[in-house]
N, C-alpha and C positions, 0 to 999 in steps of 0.2 A: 452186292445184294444177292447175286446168285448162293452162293458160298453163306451166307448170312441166313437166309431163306428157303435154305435145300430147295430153289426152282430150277427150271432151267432158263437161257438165253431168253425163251421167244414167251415164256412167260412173265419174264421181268423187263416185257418192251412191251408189254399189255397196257402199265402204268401209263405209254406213250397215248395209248388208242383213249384211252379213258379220257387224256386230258384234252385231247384233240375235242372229244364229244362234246365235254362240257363249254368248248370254247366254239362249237359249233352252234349248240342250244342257247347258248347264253343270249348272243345278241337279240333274237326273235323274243325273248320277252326284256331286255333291260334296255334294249334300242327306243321302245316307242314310250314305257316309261319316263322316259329322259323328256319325254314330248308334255308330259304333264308333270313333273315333279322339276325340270329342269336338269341341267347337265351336270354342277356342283353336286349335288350330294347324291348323283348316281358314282360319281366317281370314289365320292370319299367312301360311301356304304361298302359299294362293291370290291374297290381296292383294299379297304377295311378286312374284310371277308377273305380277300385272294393273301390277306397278310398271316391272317389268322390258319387257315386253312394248309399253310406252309409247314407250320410248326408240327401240326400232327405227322404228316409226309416224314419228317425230319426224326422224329423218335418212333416209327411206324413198328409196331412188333413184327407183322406179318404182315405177306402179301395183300392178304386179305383189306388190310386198313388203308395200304398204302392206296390200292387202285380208288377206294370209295373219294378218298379224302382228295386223290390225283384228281377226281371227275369233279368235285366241288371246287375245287383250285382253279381250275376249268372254265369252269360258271360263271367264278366271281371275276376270273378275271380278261373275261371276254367281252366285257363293258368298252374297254381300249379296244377293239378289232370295228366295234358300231358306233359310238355317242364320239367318240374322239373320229369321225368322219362331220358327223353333227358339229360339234365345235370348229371345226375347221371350215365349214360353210357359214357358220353366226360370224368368226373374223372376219372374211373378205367378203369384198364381193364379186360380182359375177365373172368383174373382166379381170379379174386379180385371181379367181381365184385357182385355175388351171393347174399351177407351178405347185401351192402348197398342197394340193390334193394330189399330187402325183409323187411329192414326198413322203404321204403319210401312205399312200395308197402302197410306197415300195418297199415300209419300213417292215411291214410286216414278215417280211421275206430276208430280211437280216438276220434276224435272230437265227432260224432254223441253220443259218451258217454258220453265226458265232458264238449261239450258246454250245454247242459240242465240243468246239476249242476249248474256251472257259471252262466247263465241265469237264474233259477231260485231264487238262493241268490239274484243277482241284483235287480229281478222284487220284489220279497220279499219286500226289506227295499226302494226300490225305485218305476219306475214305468217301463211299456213295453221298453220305450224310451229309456231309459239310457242302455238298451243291445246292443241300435246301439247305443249310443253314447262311449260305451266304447269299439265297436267295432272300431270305429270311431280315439281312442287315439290312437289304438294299431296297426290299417291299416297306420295310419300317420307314427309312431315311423317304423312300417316295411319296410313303405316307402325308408324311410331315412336310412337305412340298403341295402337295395336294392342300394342306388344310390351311395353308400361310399366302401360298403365290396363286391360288388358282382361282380365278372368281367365275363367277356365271355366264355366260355368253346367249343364254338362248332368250332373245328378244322378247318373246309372247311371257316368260316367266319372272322376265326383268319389267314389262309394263304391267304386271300384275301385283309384282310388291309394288310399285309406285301409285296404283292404283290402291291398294292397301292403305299406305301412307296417306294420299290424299284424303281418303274417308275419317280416317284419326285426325285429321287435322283441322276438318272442313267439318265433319259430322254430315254431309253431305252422300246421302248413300248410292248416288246416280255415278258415281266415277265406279265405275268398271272394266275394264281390261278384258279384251277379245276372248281369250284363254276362256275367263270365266263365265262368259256368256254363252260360248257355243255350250252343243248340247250332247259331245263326242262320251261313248262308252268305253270306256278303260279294256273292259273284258274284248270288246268287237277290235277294238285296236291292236290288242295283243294277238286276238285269231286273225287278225288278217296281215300281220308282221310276221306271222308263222308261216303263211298259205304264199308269202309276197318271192320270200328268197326262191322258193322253187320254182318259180312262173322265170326269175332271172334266169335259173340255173337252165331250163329246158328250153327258153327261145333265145337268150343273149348270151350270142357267139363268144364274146371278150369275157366275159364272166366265167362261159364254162372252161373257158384256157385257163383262166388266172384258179380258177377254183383244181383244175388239173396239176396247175404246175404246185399250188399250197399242197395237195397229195402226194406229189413224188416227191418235195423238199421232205416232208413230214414224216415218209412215209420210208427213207432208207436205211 
C-alpha cells in the first residue's frame, strides 16, 4: 500500500484509526435501535453494509477512498461489539448467564491477535488487496448464515409480531405487545446511548481497563 500510494508507514496505519472510530461510533446509535427494531435485522442490515463496504477498501484507488470507506466499514460493522452483548442476554438467563458473557466479552480481543497473523501470511504470498478480498469471501459466507441460521431473540420484539398475528386473526385490536404501548422516543434513546458509554468510561473502573487494554491491543 505504501509503495502503491506513494504514503508513508504511519499514513497507511491511518486506515487503522479510521476503522477503530467507526467501530467506536457505531454502537451508540445501532445498540438501542436493536431495542426497537429487534436484533435480526440490525444484524442482517448492518453486516449487509460491513460486506458491502469491504469491496470499495478492496479496489480503493487512493488513500484518500480507502480511510472514508475503512470508517463506514467501521460503522457497519460494530453492530457485533453492542446488540451481539443484547443477544447473549435474550439466550440465557440470569444464573446461566455469567460464562457466555465472558466469552463474548473476550472475543473481542482475539481478533486484534489473530487478524495480523492471517493478514500478514495473505499480504506475504499475495498483496494488501487480497486481505479485503478475503475478508470480502468470508463477510459474504457470514452473511448467508445471518439470513438462514439466525433468528430473533429480543423478547419485547418477538411479543409484538405475535401480538400482530393475534390481531389478524382475532380482528380484535386490544392484543398489544408492551414494546407498542410504551411511549419511548427513538431520538432521546439514541442521545442518551451516546451520553450512557462516557458516564461508564469516567466512573467504572473494569471498563476503563478493558477500554485501555482495546487501545494498546489496537493500537500497536
Amino acid at each position: 500500500m505504501e509503495q502503491e500510494f506513494h504514503i508513508s508507514r504511519e499514513v497507511a496505519t491511518v486506515g487503522l484509526t479510521t476503522y477503530v472510530c467507526g467501530l467506536g461510533l457505531g454502537p451508540m446509535i445501532l445498540s438501542p435501535l436493536s431495542e426497537f427494531y429487534g436484533r435480526r435485522i440490525i444484524y442482517i442490515c448492518a453486516f449487509g453494509m460491513f460486506f458491502v463496504w469491504l469491496i470499495p477498501c478492496a479496489v480503493a484507488p487512493n488513500i484518500a477512498a480507502m480511510l472514508i470507506f475503512r470508517f463506514l466499514d467501521g460503522l457497519a460493522g460494530s453492530a457485533f461489539l453492542s446488540v451481539a452483548g443484547g443477544t447473549v442476554g435474550d439466550m440465557f438467563s440470569k444464573e446461566k448467564l455469567s460464562a457466555p458473557m465472558m466469552i463474548y466479552t473476550a472475543s473481542p480481543f482475539v481478533g486484534p491477535e489473530v487478524g495480523p497473523v492471517i493478514g500478514g501470511f495473505i499480504n506475504q504470498y499475495t498483496n494488501w488487496r487480497w486481505c479485503f478480498w478475503v475478508l470480502v469471501i468470508w463477510a459474504g459466507i457470514l452473511e448467508v448464515c445471518i439470513l438462514f441460521f439466525v433468528p430473533e431473540t429480543y423478547a419485547p420484539v418477538l411479543l409484538r409480531r405475535k401480538a400482530i398475528k393475534l390481531r389478524k386473526e382475532t380482528g380484535d385490536e386490544r392484543w398489544k405487545a408492551p414494546i407498542e404501548i410504551m411511549n419511548r422516543s427513538i431520538a432521546k434513546t439514541v442521545l442518551w446511548s451516546c451520553i450512557r458509554p462516557f458516564q461508564l468510561l469516567f466512573f467504572e473502573q473494569m471498563c476503563l481497563n478493558l477500554c485501555l487494554l482495546s487501545a494498546i491491543l489496537l493500537g500497536k
